[in-house]
C-alpha positions as CSV (number, residue, x, y, z in Angstrom):
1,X,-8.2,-1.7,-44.0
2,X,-5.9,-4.5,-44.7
3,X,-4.2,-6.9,-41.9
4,X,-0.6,-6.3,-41.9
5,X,0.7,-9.8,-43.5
6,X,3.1,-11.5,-41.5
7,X,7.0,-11.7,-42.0
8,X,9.2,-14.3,-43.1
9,X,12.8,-14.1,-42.9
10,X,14.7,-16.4,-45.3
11,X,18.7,-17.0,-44.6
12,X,19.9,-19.4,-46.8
13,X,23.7,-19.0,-48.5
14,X,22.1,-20.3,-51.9
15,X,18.4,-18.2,-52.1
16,X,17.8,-19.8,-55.6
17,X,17.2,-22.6,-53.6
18,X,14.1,-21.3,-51.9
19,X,13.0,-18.9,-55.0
20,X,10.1,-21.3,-55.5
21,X,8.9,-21.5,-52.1
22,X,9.4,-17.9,-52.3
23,X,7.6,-17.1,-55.1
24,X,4.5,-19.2,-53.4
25,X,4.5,-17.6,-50.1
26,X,5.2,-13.7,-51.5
27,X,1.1,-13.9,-52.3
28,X,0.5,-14.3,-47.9
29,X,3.6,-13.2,-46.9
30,X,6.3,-10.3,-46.4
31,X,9.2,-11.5,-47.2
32,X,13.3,-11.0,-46.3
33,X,15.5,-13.1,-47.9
34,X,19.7,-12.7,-47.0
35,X,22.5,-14.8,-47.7
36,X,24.4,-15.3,-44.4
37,X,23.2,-15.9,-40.5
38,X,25.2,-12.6,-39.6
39,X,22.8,-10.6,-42.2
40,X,19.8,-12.6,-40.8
41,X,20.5,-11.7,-36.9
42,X,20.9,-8.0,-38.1
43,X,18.0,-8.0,-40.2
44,X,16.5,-9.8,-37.1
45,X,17.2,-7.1,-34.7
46,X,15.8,-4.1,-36.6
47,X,12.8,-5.6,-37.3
48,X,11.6,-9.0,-35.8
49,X,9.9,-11.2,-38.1
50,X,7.3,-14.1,-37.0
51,X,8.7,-16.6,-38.7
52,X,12.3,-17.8,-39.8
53,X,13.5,-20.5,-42.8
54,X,17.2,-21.3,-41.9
55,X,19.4,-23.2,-44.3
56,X,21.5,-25.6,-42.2
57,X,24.5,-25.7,-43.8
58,X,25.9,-22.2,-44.4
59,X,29.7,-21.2,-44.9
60,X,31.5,-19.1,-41.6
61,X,28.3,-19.6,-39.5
62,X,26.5,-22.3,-40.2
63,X,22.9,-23.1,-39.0
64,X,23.2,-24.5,-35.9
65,X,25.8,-21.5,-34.7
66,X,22.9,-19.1,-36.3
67,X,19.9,-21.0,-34.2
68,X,22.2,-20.4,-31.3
69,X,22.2,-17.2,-31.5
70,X,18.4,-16.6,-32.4
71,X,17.6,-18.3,-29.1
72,X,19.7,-16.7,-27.3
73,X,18.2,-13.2,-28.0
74,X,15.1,-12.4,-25.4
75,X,12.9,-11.2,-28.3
76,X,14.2,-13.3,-31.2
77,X,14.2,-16.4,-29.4
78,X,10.3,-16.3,-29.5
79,X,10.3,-16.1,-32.9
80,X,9.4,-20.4,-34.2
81,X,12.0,-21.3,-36.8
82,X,12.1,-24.1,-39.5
83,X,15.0,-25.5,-40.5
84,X,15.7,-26.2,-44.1
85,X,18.6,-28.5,-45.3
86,X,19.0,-32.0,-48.0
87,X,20.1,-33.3,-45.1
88,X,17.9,-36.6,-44.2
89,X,20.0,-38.0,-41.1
90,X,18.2,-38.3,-37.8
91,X,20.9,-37.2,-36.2
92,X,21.0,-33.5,-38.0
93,X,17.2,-33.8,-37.4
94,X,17.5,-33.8,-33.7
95,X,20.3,-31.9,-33.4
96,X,18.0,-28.7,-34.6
97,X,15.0,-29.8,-32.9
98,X,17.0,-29.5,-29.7
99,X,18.5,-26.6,-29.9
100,X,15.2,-24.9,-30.3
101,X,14.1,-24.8,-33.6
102,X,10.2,-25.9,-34.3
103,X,9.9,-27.8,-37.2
104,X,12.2,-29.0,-40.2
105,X,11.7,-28.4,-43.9
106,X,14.1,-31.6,-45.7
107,X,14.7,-30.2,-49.7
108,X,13.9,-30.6,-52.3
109,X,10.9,-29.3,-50.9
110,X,7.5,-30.2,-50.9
111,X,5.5,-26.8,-51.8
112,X,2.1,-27.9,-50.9
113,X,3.4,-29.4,-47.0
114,X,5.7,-26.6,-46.5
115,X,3.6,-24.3,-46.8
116,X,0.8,-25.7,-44.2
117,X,3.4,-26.2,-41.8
118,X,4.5,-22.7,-41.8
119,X,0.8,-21.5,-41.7
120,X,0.3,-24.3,-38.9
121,X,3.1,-22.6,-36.8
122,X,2.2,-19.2,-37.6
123,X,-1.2,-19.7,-36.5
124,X,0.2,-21.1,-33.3
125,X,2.8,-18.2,-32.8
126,X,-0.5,-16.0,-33.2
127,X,-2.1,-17.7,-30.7
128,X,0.8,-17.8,-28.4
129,X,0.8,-13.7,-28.4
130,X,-2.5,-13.6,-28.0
131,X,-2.2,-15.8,-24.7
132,X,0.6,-13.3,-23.7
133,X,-0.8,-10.4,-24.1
134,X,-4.5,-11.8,-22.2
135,X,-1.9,-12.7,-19.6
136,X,-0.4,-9.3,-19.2
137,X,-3.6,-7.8,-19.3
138,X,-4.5,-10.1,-16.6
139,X,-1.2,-9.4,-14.8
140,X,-1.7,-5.6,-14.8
141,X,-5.2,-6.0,-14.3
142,X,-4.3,-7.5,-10.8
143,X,-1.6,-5.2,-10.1
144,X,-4.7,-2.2,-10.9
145,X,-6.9,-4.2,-8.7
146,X,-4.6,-4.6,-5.5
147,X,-3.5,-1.3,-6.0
148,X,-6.6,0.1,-6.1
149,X,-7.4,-2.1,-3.2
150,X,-3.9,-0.9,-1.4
151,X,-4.8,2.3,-2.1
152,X,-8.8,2.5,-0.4
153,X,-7.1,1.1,2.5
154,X,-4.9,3.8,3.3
155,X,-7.8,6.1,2.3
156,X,-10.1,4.2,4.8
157,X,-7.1,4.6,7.5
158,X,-5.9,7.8,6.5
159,X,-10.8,8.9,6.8
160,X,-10.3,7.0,10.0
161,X,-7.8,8.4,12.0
162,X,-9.2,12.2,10.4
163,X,-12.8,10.7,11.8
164,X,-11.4,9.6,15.1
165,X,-8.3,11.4,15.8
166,X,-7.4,15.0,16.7
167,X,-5.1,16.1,13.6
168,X,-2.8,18.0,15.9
169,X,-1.9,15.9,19.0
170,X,-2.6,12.6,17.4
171,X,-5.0,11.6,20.7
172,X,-8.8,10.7,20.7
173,X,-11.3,13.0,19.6
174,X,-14.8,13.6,20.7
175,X,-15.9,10.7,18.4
176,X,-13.8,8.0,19.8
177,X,-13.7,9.2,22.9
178,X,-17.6,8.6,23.1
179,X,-16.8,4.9,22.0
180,X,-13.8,4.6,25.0
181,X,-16.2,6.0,27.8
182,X,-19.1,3.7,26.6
183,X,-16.5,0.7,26.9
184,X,-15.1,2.0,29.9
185,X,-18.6,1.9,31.7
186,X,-19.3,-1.3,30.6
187,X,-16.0,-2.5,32.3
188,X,-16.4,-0.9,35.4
189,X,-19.7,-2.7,35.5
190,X,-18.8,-6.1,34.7
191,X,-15.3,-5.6,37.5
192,X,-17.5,-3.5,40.2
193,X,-14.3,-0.9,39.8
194,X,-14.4,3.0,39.8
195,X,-13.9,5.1,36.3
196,X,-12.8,8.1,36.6
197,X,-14.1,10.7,33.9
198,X,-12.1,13.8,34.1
199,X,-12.4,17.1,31.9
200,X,-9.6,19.5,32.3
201,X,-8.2,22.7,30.5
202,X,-5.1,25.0,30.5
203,X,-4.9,27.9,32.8
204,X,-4.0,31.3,30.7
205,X,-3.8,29.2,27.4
206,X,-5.2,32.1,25.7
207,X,-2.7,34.6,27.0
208,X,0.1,32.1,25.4
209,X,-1.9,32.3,22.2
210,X,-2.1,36.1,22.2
211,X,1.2,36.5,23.5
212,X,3.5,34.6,21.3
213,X,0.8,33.1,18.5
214,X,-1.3,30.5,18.1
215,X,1.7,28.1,16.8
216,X,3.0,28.4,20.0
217,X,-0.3,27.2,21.6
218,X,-0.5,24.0,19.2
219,X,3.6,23.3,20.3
220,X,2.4,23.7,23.9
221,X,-0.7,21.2,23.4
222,X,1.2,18.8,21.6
223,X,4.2,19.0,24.3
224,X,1.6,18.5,27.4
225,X,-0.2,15.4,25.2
226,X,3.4,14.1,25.5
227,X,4.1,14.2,28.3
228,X,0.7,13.1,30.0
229,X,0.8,10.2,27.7
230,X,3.9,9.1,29.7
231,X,2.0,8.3,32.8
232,X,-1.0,6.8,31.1
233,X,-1.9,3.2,31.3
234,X,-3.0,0.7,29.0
235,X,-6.4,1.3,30.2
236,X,-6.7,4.6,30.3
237,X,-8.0,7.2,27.5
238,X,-6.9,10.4,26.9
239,X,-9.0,12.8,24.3
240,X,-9.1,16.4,23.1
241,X,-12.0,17.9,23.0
242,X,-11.2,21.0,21.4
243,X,-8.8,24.4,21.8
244,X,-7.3,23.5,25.2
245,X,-9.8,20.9,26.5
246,X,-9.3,17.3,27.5
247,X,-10.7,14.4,28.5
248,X,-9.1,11.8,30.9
249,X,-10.6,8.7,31.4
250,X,-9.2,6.0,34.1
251,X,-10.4,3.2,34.5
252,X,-10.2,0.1,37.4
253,X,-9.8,2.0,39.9
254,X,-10.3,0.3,43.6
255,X,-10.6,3.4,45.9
256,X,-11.4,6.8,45.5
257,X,-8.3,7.9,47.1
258,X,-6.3,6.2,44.2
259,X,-8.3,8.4,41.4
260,X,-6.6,11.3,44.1
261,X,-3.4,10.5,43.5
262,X,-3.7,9.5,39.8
263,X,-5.2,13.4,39.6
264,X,-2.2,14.5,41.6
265,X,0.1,13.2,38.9
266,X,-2.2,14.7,36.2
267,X,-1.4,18.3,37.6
268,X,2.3,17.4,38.1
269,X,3.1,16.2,34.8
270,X,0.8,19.1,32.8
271,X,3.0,21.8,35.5
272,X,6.3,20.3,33.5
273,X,8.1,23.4,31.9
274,X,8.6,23.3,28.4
275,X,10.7,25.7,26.2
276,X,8.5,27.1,23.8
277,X,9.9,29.5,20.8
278,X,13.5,29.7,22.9
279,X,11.2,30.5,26.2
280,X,10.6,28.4,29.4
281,X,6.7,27.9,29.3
282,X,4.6,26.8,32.6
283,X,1.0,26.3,32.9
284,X,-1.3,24.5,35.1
285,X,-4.5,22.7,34.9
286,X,-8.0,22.8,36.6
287,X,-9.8,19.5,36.2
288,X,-13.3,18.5,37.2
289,X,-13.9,14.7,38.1
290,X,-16.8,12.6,38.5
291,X,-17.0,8.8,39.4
292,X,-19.0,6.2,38.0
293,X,-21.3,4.2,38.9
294,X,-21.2,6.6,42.2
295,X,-22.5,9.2,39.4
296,X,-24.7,6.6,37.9
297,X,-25.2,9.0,34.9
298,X,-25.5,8.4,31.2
299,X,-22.4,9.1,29.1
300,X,-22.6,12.0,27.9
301,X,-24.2,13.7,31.5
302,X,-21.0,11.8,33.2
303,X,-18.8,14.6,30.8
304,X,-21.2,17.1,31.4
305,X,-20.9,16.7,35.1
306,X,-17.3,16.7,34.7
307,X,-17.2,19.8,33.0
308,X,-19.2,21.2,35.5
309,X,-16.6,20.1,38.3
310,X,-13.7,21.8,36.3
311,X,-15.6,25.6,36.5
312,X,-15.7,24.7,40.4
313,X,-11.6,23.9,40.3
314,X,-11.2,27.1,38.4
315,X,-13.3,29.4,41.0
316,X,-11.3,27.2,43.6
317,X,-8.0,28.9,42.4
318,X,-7.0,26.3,39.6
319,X,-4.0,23.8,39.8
320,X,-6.1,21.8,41.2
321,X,-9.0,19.4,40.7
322,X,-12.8,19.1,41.9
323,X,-15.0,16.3,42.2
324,X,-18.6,16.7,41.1
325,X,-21.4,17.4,43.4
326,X,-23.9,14.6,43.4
327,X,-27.3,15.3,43.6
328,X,-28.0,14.9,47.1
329,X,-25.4,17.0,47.6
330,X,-23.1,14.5,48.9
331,X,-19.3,13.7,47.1
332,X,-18.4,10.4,45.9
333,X,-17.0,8.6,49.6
334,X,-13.6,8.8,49.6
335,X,-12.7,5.5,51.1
């Protein structure tokens, strides 16, 4: 297979002028030859050559007018065009020079220099697309790349919040929640302070379930996040831990009879009616609490003991909350 040859568009009023030079470059070249720059433009638009030979002085629209126009075109302006006039003036030379054109072809014309030039500038033009296109390749390249980056962010936020955050209430789940209790430890370590760790579930969530469907449950779950998230702190965590289970944790807390009242609000706030499938829905809470360090436990036996303190606030008549036995049988002293 052949490489297409490149075209050479030829507008010149008199072509018998350039019939030799024509004759010489139809063995390289594709050749168009018209008489007038208004033919040339058209000729132009339907099919771009890569080089032009323009005859300066043309009757109607001479030239100059025709360069003009050339360079005025987005696409056509590209295209590197000699002009060719008997014309010897410096003047005439410059004036064509500046208004784009890249070389100038003076008749009667030398075959043999002519010819190089227009292979010299065709070579360059070759070159110059080449560039261009590396460069777009390099441009969309880029573009790919940050997209691609763009996009493996999103997907590492959007694998983050599904690792770390419940899908339904947009809270902590067990896996960050592990994280906030082990910082939350560490805190009340370095400040000497209470944390509170406090496990709590709905009372008769599952008759809401049954009653008016699960749908309503995940409305009632989101509502009660809500709302407790209005008397959070900065500080303070709150996690589900699956179906109707949570996790409270509050941190820097000076005396256990402030944990008391902070649990007080807790109950208040989850007691907040909420109107669920055109119904007034009210539930309550129990919540078991242990304190750290008084429960100098681990982690995970600080939930476990909490859990344990909630199944003593249920048999206690729920609505309420329960702090965990301690080994010794002893509560956490509430001063």
């Amino acid at each position: 297979m052949t490489n297409k040859r490149p075209k050479i568009l030829i507008i010149d009023d008199m072509p018998e002028n350039l019939l030799t030079l024509g004759a010489v470059l139809a063995n390289d070249f594709e050749l168009q030859i018209c008489t007038s720059g208004v033919m040339g433009l058209e000729l132009a638009e339907q099919s771009p050559p890569d080089l032009i030979l323009l005859d300066v002085m043309m009757p109607e629209m001479d030239g100059y007018e025709t360069c003009k126009r050339f360079k005025a075109d987005p696409i056509l302006g590209r295209v590197p065009l000699i002009f060719v006039t008997a014309a010897v003036e410096s003047n005439a030379e410059y004036a064509g020079l500046e208004l784009g054109a890249a070389d100038y072809l003076t008749k009667p014309i030398n075959i043999k220099i002519a010819k190089q030039r227009i292979r010299n500038l065709l070579e360059r033009e070759s070159l110059r697309k080449e560039v261009e296109a590396y460069r777009d390749y390099l441009e969309d390249l880029v573009e790919a790349r940050t997209l691609a980056l763009f996009t493996a962010q999103v997907h590492a936020s959007d694998l983050e919040g599904i690792a770390h955050y419940d899908p339904l209430t947009g809270v902590p789940n067990r896996r960050l929640l592990a994280d906030r209790l082990n910082q939350a430890i560490a805190y009340a370590k370095r400040t000497k302070k209470l944390l509170a760790v406090c496990y709590f579930d709905l009372d008769g969530f599952k008759s809401i379930n049954d009653q008016l469907g699960h749908d309503a449950g995940d409305q009632l779950l989101v509502g009660i996040t809500h709302q407790l998230q209005t008397i959070l702190r900065a500080c303070d965590t709150l996690a589900r831990v699956g179906g109707d289970e949570f996790v409270l944790l509050f941190g820097d807390i000076e005396k256990t009879p402030e944990c008391y009242d902070i649990l007080e609000r807790v109950l208040a706030t989850i007691r907040i009616p909420l109107t669920i499938k055109d119904r007034l829905i009210t539930v309550s809470a129990s919540i078991g609490v242990t304190l750290y360090p008084c429960d100098d436990a681990e982690a995970a036996d600080l939930l476990r003991h909490a859990d344990q303190a909630m199944y003593q606030a249920k048999r206690g008549g729920r609505n309420c909350f329960a702090i965990y036995m301690l080994q010794n049988g002893t509560k956490p002293p509430s001063e």
